[in-house]
C-alpha positions as CSV (number, residue, x, y, z in Angstrom):
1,X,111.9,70.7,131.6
2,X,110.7,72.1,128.4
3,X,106.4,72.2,128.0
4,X,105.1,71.1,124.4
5,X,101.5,71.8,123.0
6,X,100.1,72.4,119.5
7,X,98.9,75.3,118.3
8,X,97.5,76.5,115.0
9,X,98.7,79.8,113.7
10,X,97.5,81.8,110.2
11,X,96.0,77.9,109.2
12,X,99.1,76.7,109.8
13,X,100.1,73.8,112.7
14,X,103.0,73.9,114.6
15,X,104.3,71.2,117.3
16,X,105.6,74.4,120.1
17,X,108.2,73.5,122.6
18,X,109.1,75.9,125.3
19,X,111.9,76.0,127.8
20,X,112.1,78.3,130.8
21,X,115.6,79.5,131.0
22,X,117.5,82.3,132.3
23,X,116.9,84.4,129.7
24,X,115.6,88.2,129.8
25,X,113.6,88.0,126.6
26,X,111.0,85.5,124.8
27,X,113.0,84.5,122.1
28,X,111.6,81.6,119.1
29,X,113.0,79.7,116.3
30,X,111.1,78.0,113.5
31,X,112.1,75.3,111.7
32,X,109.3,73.0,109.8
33,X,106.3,73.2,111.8
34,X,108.4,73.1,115.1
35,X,108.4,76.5,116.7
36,X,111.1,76.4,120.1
37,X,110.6,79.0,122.2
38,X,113.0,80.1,125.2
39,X,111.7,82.1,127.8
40,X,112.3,83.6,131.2
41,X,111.2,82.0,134.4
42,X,109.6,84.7,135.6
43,X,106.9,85.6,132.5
44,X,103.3,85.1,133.7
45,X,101.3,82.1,131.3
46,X,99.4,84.2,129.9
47,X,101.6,86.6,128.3
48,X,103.6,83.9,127.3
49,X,100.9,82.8,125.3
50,X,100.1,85.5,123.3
51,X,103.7,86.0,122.6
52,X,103.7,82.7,121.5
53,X,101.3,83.6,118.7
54,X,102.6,86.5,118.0
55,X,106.3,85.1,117.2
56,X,104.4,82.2,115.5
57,X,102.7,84.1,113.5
58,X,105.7,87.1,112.3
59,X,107.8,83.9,111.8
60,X,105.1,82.2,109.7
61,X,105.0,85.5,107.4
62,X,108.9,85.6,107.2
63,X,109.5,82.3,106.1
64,X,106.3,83.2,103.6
65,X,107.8,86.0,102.1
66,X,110.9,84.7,101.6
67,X,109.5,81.8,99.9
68,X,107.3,84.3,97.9
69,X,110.3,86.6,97.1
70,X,112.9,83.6,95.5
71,X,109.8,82.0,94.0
72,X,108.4,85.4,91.7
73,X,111.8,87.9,91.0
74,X,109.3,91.0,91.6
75,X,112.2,93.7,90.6
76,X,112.4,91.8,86.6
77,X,108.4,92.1,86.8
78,X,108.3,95.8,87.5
79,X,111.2,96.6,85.5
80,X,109.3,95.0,82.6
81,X,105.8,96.8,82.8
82,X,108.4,100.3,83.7
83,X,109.5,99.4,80.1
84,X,105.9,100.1,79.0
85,X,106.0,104.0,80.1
86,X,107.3,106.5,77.9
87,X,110.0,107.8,80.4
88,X,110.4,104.6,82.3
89,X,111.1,105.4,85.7
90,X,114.1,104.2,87.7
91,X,113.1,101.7,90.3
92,X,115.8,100.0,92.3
93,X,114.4,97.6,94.8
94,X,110.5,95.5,94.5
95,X,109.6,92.9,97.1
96,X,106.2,91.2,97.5
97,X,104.7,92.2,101.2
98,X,102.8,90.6,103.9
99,X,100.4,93.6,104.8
100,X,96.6,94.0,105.1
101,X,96.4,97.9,104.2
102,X,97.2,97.8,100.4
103,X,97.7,96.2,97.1
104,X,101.1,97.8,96.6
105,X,103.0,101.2,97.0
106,X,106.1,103.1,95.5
107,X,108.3,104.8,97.5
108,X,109.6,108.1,95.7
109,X,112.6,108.4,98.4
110,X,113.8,104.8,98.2
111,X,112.8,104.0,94.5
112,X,110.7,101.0,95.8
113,X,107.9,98.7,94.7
114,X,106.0,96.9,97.2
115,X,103.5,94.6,95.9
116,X,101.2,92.2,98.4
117,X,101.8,88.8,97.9
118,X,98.4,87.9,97.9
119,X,98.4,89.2,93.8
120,X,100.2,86.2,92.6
121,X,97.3,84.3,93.8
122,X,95.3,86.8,90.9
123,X,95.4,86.2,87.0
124,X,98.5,88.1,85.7
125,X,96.5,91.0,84.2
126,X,95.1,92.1,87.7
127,X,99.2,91.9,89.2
128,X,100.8,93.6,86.2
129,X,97.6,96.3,86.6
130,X,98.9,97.1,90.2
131,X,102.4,97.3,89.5
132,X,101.8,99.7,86.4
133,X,99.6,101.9,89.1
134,X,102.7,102.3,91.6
135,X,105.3,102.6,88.6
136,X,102.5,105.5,87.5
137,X,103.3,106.5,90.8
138,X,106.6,107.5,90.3
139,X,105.8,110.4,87.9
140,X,102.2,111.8,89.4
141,X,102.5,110.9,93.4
142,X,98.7,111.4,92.9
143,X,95.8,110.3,91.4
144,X,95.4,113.7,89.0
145,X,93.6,113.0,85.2
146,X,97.1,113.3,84.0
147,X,98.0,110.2,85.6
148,X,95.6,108.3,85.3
149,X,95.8,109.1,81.3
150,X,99.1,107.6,81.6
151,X,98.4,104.8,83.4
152,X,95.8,103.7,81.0
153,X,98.0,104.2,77.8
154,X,100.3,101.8,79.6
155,X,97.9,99.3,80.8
156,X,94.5,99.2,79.5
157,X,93.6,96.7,81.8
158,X,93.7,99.4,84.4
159,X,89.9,99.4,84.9
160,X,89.2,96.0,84.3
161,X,91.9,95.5,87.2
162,X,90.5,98.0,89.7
163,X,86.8,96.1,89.6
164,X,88.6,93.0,90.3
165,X,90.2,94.2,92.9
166,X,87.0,96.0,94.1
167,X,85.1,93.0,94.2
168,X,87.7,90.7,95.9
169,X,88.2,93.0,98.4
170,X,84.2,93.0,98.9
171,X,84.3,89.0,99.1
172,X,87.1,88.8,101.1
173,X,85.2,91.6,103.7
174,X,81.5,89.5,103.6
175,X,82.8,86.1,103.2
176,X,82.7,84.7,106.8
177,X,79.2,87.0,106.8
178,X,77.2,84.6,104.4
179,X,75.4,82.2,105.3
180,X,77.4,78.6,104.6
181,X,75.1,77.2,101.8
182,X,75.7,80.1,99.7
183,X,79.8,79.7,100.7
184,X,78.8,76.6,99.4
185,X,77.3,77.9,96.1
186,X,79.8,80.6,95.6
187,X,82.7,78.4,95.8
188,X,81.1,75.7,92.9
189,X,80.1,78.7,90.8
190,X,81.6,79.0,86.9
191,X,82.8,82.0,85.6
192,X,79.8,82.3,82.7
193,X,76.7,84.5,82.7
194,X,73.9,82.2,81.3
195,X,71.4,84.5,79.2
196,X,68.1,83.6,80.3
């Protein structure tokens, strides 16, 4: 007899059926906002349901980044600001990411751009910005003068870029902090500075 409930997951709802079975592990599918889940007879409720959110949820971000990925071809889009350097580096794979810790990285070993998905949400200058950083990446691993010379003479939206990102990362840390009438202001706000 399978048990069914709603849950919401990453702001996303989902109709979740589960079906004790003979089964060793908790396993789920997700197809639409249906998540099926098989598990064994023997797992306690409570674990069950904090598995159930965690499948949820790294199925949510799956089906996201794939959607992401087909959507935005990120390897023509780093390959295209790596045309910019003077000795273009050789990058082989890029993927936009699901990940809290960074705006992107380049990985010397695999040749390999990672960018957060949460960029293409950004204007264009601020994405093409990060991805210039990590290509810089390729030739200084660190963040010497000399590289960031280079980046700059490749993008000089560099520092323009890194105050954007400063600032959304500060809104993004305070938001749920301020109080809701200025959420409320914030979010009706115009992008002008009146001169008094």
């Amino acid at each position: 007899m399978a048990d069914q409930r709603v849950i919401t997951v990453d702001g996303m709802t989902l109709t979740v059926i589960v079906t004790r079975k003979a089964v060793k592990n908790i396993n789920a599918r997700l197809r639409d906002t249906t998540l099926s889940i098989s598990a064994p007879y023997a797992v306690d409720g409570a674990d069950l349901d904090q598995a159930i959110t965690t499948l949820a949820r790294r199925l949510i971000q799956r089906i996201h980044k794939q959607r992401i990925n087909k959507e935005e071809d990120a390897l023509a889009l780093v390959r295209r600001i790596a045309a910019r350097f003077p000795d273009p580096p050789v990058v082989e794979r890029a993927e936009f990411t699901l990940t809290e810790a960074r705006w992107g990285s380049y990985s010397v070993t695999t040749r390999t751009v990672r960018l957060n998905a949460v960029l293409l949400r950004m204007p264009r200058w601020v994405l093409e910005a990060v991805v210039a950083h990590e290509i810089a990446h390729a030739i200084h691993p660190d963040h010497s003068p000399a590289f960031w010379r280079l980046l700059r003479s490749v993008c000089p939206d560099t520092d323009r870029a890194q105050t954007f990102l400063a600032a959304v990362t500060w809104m993004a840390r305070t938001w749920n902090d301020l109080p809701p009438i200025e959420r409320s202001l914030l979010e009706g706000m115009h992008n002008e500075i009146d001169e008094a």
